[in-house]
N, C-alpha and C positions, 0 to 999 in steps of 0.2 A: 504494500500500500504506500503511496507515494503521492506527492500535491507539488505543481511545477507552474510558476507563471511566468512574465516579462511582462511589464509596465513602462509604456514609451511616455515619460514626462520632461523635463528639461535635463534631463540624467534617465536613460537607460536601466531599469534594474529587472534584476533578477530574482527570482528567488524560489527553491526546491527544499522541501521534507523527506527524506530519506527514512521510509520505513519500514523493516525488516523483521524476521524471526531469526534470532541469532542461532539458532539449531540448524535453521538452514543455508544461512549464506556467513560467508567468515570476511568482516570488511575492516578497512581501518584508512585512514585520511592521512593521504600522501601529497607533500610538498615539492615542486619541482622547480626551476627556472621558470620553466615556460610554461607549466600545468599546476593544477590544483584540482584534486580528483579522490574522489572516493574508490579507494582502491576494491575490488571484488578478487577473492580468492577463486582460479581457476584448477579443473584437475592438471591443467599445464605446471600449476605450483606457482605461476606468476598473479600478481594482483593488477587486472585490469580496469581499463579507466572507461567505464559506462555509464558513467556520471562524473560530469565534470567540466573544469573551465581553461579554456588554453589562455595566451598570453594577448594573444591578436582578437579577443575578444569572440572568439567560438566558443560556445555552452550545449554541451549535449547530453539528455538524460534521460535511461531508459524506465518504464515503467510497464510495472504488471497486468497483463490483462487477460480478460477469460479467452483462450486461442477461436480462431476458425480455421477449418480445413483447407481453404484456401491459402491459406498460409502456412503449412505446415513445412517442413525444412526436405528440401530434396535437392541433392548434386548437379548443379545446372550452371554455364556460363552464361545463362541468361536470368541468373536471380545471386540477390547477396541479402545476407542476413540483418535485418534491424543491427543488432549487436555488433556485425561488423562497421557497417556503413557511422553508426553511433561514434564508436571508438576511434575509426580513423580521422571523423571532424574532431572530435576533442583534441587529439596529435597534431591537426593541423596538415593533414598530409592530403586531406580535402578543405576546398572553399563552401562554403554555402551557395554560392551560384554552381556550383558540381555538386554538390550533395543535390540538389535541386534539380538537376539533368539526370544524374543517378537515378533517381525516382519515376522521372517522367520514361526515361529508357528500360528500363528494369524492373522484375519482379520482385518487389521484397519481401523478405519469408520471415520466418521466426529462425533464433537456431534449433541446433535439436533437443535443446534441456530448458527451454524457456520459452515460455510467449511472453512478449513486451510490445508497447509501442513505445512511440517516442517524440519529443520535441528537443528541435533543435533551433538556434535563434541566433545573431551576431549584433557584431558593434553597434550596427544599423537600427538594432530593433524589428530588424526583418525575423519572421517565425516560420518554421518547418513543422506542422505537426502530421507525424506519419504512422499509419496504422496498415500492419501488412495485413495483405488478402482484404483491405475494404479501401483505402485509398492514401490520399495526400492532402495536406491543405498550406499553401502559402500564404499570408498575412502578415499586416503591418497595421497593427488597432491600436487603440487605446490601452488595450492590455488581451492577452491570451494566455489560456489557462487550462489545464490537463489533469487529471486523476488516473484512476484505473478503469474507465469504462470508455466506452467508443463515442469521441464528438463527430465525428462523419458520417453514422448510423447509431444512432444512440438506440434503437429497438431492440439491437443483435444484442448490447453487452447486459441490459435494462431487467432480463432476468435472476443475473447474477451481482446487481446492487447489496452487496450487505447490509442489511436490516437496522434503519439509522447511521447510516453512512451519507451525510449532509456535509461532506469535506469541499465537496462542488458548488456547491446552492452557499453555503457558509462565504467561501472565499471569492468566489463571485461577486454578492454582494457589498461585499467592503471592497473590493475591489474599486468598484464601480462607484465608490463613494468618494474616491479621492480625485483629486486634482492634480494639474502639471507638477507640483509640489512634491511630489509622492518621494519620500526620502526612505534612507537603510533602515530606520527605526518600523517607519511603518511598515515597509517591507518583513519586517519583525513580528510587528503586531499579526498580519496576515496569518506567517505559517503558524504564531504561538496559536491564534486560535483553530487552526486544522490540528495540531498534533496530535500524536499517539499515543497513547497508554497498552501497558500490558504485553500481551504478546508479540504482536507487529506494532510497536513503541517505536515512535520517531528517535534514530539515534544519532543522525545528523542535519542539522539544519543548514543551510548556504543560503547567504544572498551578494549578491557580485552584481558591484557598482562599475560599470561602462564609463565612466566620467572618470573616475579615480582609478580607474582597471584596480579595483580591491577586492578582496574574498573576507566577509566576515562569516565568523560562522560560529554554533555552538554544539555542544555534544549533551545527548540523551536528555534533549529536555531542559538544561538549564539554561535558562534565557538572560536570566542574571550573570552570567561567564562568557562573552563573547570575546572569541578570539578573531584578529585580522592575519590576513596574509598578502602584502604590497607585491604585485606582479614589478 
């Protein structure tokens, strides 16, 4: 479970809840030069960067969603993986106007141990939200904003709503209630009020100022501890 937005105000920001079952995934937040990224423990033994922020101002992060068959992972030079395609924008080894071709040229699948979608976003404010086996959407609004169900056919995912699960409808509205203004605090106030408790507990917060190219962020909930990270 996961909450991802971008707010285009007189400053660019960001801002993603990282939330997880620590029995099932092994993560830890890794500092680079040029990256700032939620490391995921792979059986490769490496910690991969599928969330996270490059230097050049690419933001990419994947989030969980209930699969379709259409998307499901098959060996083809005509399809790349959300996870893949995720990963390489955060490296910076792709642009967002290529990420952006990638999608239109290609089928994007799941891999084969996870259904995710995903949004991706840059310096711009320009927004990629991509759901494999159902589509694409390009945008540059006021603010754009992702959970774990499907915004390009919201019927498909709508059976599999967890029961008071208002992270979407919650962050939307405050959303939508700010101004060109919209600064890292409130960005703050945002994720505090989606976060997690309990099992799938939000255990990393990020929000990455465009303006300042800065990563604040805080660990498991405590909003009163925020650490920065100066690209």
């Amino acid at each position: 479970m996961c909450t991802r937005y971008v707010y285009n105000g007189i400053d660019t920001i960001v801002g993603f809840n990282f939330d997880i079952d620590l029995s099932v995934w092994d993560h830890t937040v890794i500092t680079e030069e040029n990256r700032f990224y939620i490391g995921i423990k792979m059986p490769d033994g490496l910690y991969h960067s599928f969330h996270g922020i490059n230097k050049n101002g690419n933001v990419g992060t994947l989030l969980y969603v209930h699969g379709n068959e259409n998307a499901r992972y098959i060996e083809s030079e005509d399809c790349i993986t959300i996870s893949e395609l995720t990963e390489k924008f955060i490296k910076a080894e792709i642009s967002f106007d290529k990420a952006l071709d990638i999608v239109k040229k290609k089928k994007i699948i799941y891999a084969p141990d996870a259904t995710m979608q995903a949004m991706l976003s840059d310096k711009k404010g320009r927004v990629l939200i991509i759901e494999p086996g159902i589509g694409y959407r390009y945008e540059q609004e006021n603010f754009s904003l992702i959970t774990n169900y499907s915004i390009l056919k919201p019927d498909i995912t709508k059976p599999y709503i967890v029961s008071g699960d208002t992270r979407y409808e919650v962050a939307k509205e405050l959303l939508a209630g700010y101004d060109k203004d919209f600064s890292v605090n409130d960005a703050f106030k945002v994720l505090k009020s989606v976060s997690q408790k309990d099992l799938w507990a939000t255990r990393v917060s990020f929000v990455y100022s465009t303006e300042k190219n800065k990563v604040y962020y805080v660990l498991n909930n405590d909003f009163s501890n925020v650490f920065e990270f100066q690209f």
